[in-house]
C-alpha positions in Angstrom: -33.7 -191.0 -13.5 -36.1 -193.3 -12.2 -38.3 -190.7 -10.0 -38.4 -188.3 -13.5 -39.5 -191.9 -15.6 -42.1 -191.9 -12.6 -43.1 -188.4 -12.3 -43.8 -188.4 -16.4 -46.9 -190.0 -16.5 -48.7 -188.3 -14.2 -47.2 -185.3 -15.5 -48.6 -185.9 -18.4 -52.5 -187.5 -17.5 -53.4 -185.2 -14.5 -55.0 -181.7 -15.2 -52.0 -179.4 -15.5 -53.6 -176.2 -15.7 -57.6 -175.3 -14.7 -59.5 -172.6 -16.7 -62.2 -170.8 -15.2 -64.5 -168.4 -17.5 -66.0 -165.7 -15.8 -65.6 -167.2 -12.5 -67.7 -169.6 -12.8 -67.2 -172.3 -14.8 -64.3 -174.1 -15.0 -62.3 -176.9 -17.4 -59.1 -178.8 -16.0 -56.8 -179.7 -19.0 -53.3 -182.1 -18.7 -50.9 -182.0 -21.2 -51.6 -185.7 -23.0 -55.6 -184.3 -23.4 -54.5 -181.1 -24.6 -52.9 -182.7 -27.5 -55.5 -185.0 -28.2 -58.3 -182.0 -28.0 -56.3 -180.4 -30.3 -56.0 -183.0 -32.8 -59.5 -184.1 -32.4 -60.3 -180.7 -33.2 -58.7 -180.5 -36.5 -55.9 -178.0 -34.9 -53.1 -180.6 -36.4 -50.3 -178.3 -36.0 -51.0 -177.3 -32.5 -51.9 -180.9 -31.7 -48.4 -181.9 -33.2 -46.1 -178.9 -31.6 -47.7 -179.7 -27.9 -46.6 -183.7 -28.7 -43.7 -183.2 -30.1 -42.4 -180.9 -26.9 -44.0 -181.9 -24.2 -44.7 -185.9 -25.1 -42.2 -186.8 -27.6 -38.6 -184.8 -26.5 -39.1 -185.5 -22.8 -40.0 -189.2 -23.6 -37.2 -189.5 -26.0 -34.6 -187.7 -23.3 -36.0 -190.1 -20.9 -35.4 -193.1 -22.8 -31.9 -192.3 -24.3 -31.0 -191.7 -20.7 -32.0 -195.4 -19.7 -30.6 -196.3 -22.6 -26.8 -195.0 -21.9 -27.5 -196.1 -18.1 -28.2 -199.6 -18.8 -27.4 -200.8 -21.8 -23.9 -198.9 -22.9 -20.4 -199.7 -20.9 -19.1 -197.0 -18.3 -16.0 -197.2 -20.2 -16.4 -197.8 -23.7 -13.0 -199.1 -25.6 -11.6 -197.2 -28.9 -14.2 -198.7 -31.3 -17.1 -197.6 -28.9 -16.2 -194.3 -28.3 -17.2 -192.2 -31.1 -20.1 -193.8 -30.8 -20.3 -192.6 -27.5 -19.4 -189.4 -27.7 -22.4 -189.3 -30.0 -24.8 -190.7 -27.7 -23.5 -187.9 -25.3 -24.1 -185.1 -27.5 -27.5 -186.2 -28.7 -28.7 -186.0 -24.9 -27.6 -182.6 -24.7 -29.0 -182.0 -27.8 -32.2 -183.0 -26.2 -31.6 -181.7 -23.1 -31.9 -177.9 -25.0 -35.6 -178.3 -25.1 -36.7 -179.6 -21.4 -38.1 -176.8 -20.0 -39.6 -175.2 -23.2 -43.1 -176.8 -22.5 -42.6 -175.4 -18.9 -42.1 -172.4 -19.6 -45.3 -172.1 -21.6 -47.6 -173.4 -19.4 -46.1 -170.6 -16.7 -46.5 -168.1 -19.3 -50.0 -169.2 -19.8 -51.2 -168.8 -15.9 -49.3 -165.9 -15.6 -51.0 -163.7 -18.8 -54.3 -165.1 -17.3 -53.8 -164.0 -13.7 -55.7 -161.2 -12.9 -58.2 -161.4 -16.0 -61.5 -160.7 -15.4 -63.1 -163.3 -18.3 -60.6 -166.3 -18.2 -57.9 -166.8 -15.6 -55.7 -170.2 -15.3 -53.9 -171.7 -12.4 -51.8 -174.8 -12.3 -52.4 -178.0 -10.8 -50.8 -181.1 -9.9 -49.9 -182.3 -13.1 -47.5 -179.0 -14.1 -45.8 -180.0 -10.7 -45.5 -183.3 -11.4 -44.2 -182.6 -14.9 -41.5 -179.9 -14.0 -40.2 -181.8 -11.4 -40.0 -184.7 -13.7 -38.2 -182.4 -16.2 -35.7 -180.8 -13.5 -35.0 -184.3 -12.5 -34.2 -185.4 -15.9 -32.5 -182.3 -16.8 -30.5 -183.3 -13.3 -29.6 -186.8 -14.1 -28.4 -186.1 -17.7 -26.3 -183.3 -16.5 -24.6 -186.2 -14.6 -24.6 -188.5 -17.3 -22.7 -186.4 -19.5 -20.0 -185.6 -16.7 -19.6 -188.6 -15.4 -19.4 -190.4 -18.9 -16.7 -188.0 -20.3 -14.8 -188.1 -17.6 
């Protein structure tokens, strides 16, 4: 859990995938200025659907994680456990979406491989962020088993 919370935020502020137009010029975009270019730009709806997958479920995965971790008994009594049970389901609720902004970006460098006016390839940033969502999509796996059981 913590090397996912770590891995986010580079995830998120180093360039994720590099454009290069007609070989020879080239932009390097990460996920948190793709959003912001995109709102800036008056594209609201793109702006929101990139932050709402790639910025706000991961962030909110990652902190309901913490949040069972630390601040919610191992064994809650018969009050607490529908409450629980809840919390359980909600991060497997979230869970649904981790990879969804993953799988764009791959289906972004690969429709662009091989073109002759604009290609893409990935940089640090895409590794940093699907490893950050694999981890996360790790630990909550073993949240949710270890919790119900």
């Amino acid at each position: 859990m913590l090397i996912s919370s770590v891995l986010f935020v580079p995830g998120l502020t180093l360039p994720a995938v590099e454009t290069r137009h007609l070989g020879l010029w080239g932009d390097e975009h990460s996920i948190l200025g793709l959003a912001l270019t995109l709102a800036a730009e008056g594209d609201w709806l793109l702006a929101a659907t990139v932050s709402v997958f790639s910025i706000g479920f991961p962030l909110t995965k990652l902190v309901w994680m913490w949040r069972l971790q630390v601040f919610s008994p191992a064994r809650p009594d018969r009050t607490q456990a529908p409450r629980h049970d809840r919390s359980l389901n909600w991060l497997e609720r979230l869970g649904k979406w981790s990879m969804a902004d993953v799988l764009v970006i791959a289906l972004v460098v690969f429709s662009l491989r091989g073109n002759l006016v604009v290609e893409a390839k990935p940089l640090i940033g895409a590794g940093c962020f699907a490893l950050s969502t694999l981890m996360a999509m790790w630990t909550a796996g073993r949240i949710v088993s270890e919790r119900r059981h």
